[in-house]
C-alpha positions as CSV (number, residue, x, y, z in Angstrom):
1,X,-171.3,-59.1,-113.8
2,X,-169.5,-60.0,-110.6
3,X,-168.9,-57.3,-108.0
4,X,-166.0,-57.5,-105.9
5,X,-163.4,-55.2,-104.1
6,X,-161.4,-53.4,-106.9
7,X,-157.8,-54.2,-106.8
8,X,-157.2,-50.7,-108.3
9,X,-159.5,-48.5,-105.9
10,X,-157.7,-49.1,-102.2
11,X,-155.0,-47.7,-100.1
12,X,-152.0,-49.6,-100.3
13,X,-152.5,-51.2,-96.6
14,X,-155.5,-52.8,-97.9
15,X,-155.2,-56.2,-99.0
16,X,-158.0,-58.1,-100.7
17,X,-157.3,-61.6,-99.6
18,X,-159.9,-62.8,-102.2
19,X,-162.7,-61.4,-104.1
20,X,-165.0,-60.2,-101.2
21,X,-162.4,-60.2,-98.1
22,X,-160.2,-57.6,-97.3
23,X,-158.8,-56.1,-94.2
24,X,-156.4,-53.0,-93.2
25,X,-152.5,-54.6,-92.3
26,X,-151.1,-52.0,-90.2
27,X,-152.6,-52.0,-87.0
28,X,-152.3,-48.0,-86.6
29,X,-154.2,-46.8,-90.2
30,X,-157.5,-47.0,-91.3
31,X,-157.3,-48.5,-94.9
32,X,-160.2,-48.8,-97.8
33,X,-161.4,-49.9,-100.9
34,X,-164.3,-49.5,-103.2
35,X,-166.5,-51.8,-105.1
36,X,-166.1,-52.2,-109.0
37,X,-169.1,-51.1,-110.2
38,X,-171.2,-47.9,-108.6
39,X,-174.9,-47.5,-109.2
40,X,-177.2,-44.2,-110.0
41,X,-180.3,-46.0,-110.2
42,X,-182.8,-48.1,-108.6
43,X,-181.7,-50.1,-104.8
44,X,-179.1,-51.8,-104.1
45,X,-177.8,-53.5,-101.0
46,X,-174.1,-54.8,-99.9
47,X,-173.5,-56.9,-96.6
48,X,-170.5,-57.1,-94.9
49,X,-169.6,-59.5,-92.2
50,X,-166.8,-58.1,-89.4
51,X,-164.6,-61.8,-89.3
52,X,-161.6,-59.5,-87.6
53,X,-160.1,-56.2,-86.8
54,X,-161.1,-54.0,-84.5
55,X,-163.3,-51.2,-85.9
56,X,-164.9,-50.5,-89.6
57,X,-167.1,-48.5,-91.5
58,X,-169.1,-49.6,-94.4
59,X,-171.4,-47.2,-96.4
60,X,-171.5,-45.7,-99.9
61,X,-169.0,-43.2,-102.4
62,X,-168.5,-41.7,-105.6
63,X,-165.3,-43.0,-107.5
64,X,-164.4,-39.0,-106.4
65,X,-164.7,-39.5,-103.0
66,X,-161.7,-40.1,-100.4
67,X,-161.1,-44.0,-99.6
68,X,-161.7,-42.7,-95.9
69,X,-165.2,-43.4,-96.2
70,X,-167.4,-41.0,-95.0
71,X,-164.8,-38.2,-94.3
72,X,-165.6,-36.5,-97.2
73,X,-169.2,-34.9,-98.4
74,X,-169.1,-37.4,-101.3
75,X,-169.4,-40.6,-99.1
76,X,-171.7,-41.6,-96.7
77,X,-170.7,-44.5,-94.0
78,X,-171.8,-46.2,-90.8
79,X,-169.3,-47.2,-88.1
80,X,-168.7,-49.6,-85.4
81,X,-169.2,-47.4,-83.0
82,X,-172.4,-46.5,-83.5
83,X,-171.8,-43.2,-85.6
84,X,-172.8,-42.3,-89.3
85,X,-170.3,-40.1,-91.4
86,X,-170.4,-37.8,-94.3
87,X,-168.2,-34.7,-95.2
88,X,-166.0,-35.7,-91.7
89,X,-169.5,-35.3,-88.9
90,X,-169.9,-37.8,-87.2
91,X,-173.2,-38.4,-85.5
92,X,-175.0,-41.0,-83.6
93,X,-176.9,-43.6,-85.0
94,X,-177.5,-47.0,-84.9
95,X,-175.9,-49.6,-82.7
96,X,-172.3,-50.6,-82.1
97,X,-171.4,-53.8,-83.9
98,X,-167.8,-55.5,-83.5
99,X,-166.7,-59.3,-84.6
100,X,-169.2,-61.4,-85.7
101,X,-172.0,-59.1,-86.6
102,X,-173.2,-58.9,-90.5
103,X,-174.3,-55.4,-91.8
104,X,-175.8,-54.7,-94.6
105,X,-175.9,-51.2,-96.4
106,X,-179.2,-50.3,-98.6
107,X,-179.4,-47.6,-101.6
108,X,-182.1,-46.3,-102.7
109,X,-181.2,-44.6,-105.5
110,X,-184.5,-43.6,-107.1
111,X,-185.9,-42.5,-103.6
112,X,-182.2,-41.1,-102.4
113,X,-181.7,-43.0,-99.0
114,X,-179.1,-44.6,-97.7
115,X,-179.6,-47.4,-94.5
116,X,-178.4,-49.8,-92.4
117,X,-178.9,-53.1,-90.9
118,X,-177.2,-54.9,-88.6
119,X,-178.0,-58.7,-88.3
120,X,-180.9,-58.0,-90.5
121,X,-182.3,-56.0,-88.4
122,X,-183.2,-52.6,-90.2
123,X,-181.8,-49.6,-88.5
124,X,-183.2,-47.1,-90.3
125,X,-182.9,-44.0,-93.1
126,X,-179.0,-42.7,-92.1
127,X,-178.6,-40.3,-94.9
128,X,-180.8,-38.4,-97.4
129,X,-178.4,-38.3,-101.0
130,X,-178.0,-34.2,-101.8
131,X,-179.3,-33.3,-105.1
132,X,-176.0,-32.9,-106.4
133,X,-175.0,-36.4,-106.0
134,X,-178.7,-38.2,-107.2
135,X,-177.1,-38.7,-110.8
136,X,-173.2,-40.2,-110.1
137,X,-172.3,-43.3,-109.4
138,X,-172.0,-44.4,-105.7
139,X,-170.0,-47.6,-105.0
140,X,-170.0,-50.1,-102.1
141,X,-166.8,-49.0,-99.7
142,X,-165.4,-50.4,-96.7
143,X,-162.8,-48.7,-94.5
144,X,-160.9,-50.8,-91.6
145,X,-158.4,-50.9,-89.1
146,X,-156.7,-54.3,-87.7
């Protein structure tokens, strides 16, 4: 099974240019989309590589969550500007990353951790999963802004 960006699970702004590009086309919004097939068991990872735009936020979410990644308590995301997000706190962690950088987001379902890398460099545990959320489906989600 291929996973891609889901044509059905984005804001309208976002346009998937082919199976694993997409960026925002308003230069004011923050736009995103989800994967097509979430996971509730064993580790997963996802990279993404920032080819243009100005900031985004790649992470984790339930099919439930908001496509602002991170703004709600269902979806967990680290930002270019070196802050992690869930349930709309934002906190420091990390490194900044901009145009050219590759980073890669890690689930550990079965130990309930979600990191980071950035140019394959490991960052580090960002978020312990709640309880709650250990058996649903989180998907690989990207949120940008050209």
């Amino acid at each position: 099974m291929d996973i891609v960006l889901n044509k059905a699970d984005k804001d309208l702004d976002f346009v998937i240019e082919d199976e694993d590009h997409g960026r925002s086309i308003d230069g004011f919004m923050w736009s995103g989309c989800r994967a097509n097939y979430g996971v509730k068991t064993g580790k997963v990872a996802f990279a993404c590589k920032v080819d243009s735009g100005n900031l985004c936020r790649v992470g984790f979410g339930t099919s439930a969550a908001a496509l602002a990644l991170g703004q709600c308590d269902q979806s967990f995301g680290y930002g270019g500007t070196a802050k992690k997000s869930n349930g709309n706190q934002f906190t420091t962690y990390g490194e900044k990353y901009s145009y050219g950088d590759t980073i890669t987001a890690l689930l550990d379902c079965d130990g309930g951790s979600i990191a980071f890398m950035k140019n394959e460099r490991y960052l580090g545990v960002a978020f312990s999963i709640p309880d709650w959320l250990r058996s649903v489906p989180l998907f690989p989600h990207v949120l940008c802004v050209d």
